[in-house]
C-alpha positions as CSV (number, residue, x, y, z in Angstrom):
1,X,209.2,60.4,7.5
2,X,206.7,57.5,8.8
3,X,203.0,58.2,9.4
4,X,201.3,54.8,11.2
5,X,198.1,53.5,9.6
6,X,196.1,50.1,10.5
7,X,199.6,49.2,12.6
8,X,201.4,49.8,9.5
9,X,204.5,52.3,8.7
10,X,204.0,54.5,6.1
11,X,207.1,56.5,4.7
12,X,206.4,60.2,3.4
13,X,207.7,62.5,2.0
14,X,206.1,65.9,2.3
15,X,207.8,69.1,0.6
16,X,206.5,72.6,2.0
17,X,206.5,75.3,-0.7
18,X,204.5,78.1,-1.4
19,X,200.8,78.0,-2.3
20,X,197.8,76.8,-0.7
21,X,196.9,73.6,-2.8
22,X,199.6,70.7,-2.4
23,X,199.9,68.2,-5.0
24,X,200.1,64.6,-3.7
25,X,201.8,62.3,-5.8
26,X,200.2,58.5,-5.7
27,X,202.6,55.8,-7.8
28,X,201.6,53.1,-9.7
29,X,202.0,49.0,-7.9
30,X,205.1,47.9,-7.6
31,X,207.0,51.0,-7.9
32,X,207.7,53.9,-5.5
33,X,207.5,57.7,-5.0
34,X,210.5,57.6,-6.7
35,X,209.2,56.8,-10.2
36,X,207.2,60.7,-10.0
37,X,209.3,62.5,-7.7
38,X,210.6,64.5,-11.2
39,X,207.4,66.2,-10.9
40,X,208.8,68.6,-7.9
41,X,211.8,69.5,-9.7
42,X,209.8,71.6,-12.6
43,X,206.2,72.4,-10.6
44,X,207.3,74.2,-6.9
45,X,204.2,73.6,-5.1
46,X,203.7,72.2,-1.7
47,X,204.3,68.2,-2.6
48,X,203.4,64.9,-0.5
49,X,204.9,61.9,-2.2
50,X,203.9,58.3,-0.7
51,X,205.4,54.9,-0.7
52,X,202.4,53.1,-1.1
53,X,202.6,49.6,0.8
54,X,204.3,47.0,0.4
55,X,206.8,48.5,-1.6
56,X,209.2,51.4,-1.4
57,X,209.8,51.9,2.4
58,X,206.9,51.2,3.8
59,X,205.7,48.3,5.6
60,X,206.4,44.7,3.3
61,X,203.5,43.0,5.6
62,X,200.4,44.9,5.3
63,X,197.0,42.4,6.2
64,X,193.6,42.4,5.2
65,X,194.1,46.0,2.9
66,X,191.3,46.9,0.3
67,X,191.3,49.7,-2.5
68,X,189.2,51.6,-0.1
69,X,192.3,51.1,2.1
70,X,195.1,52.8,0.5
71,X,192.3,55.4,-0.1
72,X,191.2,55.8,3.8
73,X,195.4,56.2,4.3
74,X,196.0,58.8,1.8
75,X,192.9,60.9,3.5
76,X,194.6,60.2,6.8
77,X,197.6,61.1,5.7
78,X,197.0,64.3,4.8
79,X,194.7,65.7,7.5
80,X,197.9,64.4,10.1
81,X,199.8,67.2,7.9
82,X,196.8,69.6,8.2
83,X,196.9,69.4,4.4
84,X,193.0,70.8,3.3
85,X,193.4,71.4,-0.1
86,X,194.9,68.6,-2.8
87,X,195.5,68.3,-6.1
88,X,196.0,64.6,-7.1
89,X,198.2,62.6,-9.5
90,X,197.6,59.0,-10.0
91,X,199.8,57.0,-12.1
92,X,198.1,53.2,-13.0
93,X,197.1,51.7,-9.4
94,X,197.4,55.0,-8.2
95,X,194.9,56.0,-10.3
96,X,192.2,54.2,-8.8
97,X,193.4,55.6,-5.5
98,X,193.0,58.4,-6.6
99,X,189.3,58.0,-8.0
100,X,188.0,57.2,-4.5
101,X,189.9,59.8,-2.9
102,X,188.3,62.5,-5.1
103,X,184.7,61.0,-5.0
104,X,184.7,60.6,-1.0
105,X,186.8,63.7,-0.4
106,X,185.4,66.2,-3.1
107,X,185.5,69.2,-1.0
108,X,189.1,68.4,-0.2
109,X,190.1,67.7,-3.9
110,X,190.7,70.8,-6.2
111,X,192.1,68.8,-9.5
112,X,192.9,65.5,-10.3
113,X,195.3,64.1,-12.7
114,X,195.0,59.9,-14.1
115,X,198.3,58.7,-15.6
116,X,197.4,55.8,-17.6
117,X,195.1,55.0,-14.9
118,X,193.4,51.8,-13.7
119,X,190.3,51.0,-12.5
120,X,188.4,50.6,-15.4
121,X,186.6,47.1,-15.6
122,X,188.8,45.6,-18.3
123,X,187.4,43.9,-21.7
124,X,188.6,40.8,-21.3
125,X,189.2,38.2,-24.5
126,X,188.8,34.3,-25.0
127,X,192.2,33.2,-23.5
128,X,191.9,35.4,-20.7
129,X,188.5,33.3,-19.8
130,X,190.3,30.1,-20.6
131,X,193.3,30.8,-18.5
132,X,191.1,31.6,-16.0
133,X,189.0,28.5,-16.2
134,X,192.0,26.3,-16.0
135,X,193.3,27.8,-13.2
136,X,190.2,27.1,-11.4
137,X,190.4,24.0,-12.5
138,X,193.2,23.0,-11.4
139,X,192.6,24.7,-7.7
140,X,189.2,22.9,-7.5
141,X,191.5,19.3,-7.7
142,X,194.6,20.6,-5.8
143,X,196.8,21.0,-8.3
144,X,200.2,23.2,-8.4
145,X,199.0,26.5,-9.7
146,X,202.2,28.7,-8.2
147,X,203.4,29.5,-11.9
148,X,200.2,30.5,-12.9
149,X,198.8,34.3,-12.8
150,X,200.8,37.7,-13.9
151,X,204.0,38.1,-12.7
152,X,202.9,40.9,-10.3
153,X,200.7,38.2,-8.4
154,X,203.2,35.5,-8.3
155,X,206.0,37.7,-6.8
156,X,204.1,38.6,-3.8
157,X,203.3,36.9,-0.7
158,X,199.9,35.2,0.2
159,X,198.7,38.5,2.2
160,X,199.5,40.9,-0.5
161,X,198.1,38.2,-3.2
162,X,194.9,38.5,-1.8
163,X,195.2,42.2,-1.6
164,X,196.1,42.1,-5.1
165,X,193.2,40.2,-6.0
166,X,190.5,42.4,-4.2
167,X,192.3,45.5,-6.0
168,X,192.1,43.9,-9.6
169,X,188.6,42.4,-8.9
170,X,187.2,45.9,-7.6
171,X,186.2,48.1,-10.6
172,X,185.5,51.6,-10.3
173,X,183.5,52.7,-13.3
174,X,180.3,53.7,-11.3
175,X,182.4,55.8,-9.3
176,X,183.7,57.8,-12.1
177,X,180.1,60.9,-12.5
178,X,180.5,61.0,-9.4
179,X,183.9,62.7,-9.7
180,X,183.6,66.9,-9.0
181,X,186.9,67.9,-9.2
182,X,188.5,69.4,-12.9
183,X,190.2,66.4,-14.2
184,X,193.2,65.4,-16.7
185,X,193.6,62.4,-18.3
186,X,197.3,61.7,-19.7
187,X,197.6,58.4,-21.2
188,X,200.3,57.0,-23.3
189,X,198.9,56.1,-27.4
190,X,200.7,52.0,-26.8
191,X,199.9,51.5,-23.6
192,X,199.1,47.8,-22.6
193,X,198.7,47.7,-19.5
194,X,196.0,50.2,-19.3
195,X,194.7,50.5,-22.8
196,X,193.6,53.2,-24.7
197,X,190.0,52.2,-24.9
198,X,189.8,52.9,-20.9
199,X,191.3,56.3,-21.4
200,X,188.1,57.2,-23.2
201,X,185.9,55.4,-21.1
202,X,187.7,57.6,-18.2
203,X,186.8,60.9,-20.4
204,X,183.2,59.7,-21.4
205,X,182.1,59.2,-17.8
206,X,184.1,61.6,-15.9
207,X,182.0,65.2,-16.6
208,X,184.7,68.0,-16.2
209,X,187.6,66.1,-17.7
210,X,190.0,66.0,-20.8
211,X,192.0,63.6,-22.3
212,X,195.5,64.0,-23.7
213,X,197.4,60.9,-25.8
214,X,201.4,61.1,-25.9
215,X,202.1,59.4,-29.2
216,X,204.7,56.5,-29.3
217,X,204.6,56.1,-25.4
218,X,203.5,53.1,-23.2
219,X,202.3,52.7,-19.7
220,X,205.1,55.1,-18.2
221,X,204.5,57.7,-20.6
222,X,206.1,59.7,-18.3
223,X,209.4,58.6,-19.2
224,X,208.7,58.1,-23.3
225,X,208.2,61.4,-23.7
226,X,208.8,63.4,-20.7
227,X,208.9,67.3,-22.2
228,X,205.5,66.6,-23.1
229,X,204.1,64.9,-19.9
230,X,205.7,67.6,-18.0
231,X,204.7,70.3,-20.3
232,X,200.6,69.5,-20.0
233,X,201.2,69.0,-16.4
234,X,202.3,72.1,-15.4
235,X,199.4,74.0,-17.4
236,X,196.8,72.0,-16.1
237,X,198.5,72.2,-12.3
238,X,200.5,75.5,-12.3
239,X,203.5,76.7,-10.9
């Protein structure tokens, strides 16, 4: 299915089951609803997965979109489907989504659930700063600077690039108190993309929250050690 939001297509897929709460799936960039859609086949509740533009099937030339954007969509989304009760799981960039949806919507959010989220402001080292200066650099005198960024931000086009940027640049730890719902943070022990040191700055400043650590998994622990991911899940969630 396709919901239309800011002149965009957004493809769906919503799952009716039993139960009152629906659990709304939100993947991380560059993947699709795909990479969680697992989730159904061992919890039965009502479901909502999203393509999150531009990937998966939804629209490949969003404009001007913000954090707060994806957010606003996700809100939309669900009151279209007379959804009023959520439970939310946020892997990486869905994770931030996720954050502003439960902090803006907190009547509407029951639980929420951060897979090796982002949206922590990252602690960044001394080549980090230098690549950064030299790319600056080397903008300031009109220089070539198309192999230069992560590999995320080179593969997309200039829209999305600044898109990406705003994401990236827009950090959500004063955001985090302000979170009311029950929350569950599941990150993977070699994870880095997301490190560990932001899954505890996740638990530290989000008050009804625990964190669990999958040992040996990365950024998809999801996949590294699935019986377990599943496993704490479905307590925290049930059905």
């Amino acid at each position: 299915m396709k919901f239309i939001y800011k002149n965009s297509p957004i493809f769906y897929r919503y799952i009716k089951g039993k139960g009152k709460v629906c659990n709304v799936y939100l993947h991380g960039w560059g993947m699709s609803y795909k990479s969680l859609y697992f989730c159904h086949e061992h919890i039965k509740s009502p479901s909502l997965f999203i393509d999150f533009p531009p990937f998966g099937k939804s629209d490949k030339n969003i404009k001007s979109w913000t954090i707060f954007s994806y957010a606003t969509m996700v809100v939309s989304l669900c009151e279209k489907l007379n959804i009023r009760k959520i439970n939310l799981i946020g892997h990486s960039f869905g994770g931030r989504v996720a954050i502003l949806v439960s902090v803006f919507c907190p009547t509407r959010v029951k639980r929420l659930v951060l897979v090796d989220s982002a949206g922590v402001k990252p602690k960044h080292g001394v080549r980090y700063r230098y690549n950064v200066w030299k790319y600056r650099i080397r903008k300031r005198l009109k220089l070539d600077t198309s192999n230069m960024g992560s590999e995320d931000y080179r593969n997309l086009s200039y829209d999305m690039q600044k898109t990406f940027k705003n994401i990236v640049n827009t950090h959500l730890n004063d955001f985090l108190p302000d979170i009311k719902a029950k929350t569950l943070i599941i990150f993977g022990e070699k994870d880095e993309v997301t490190p560990i040191y932001m899954a505890r700055t996740l638990k530290r400043k989000i008050k009804d929250s625990e964190l669990v650590v999958i040992k040996n998994a990365g950024h998809f622990c999801f996949n590294d050690n699935r019986y377990l991911f599943v496993k704490t899940l479905k307590e925290f969630l049930g059905g």
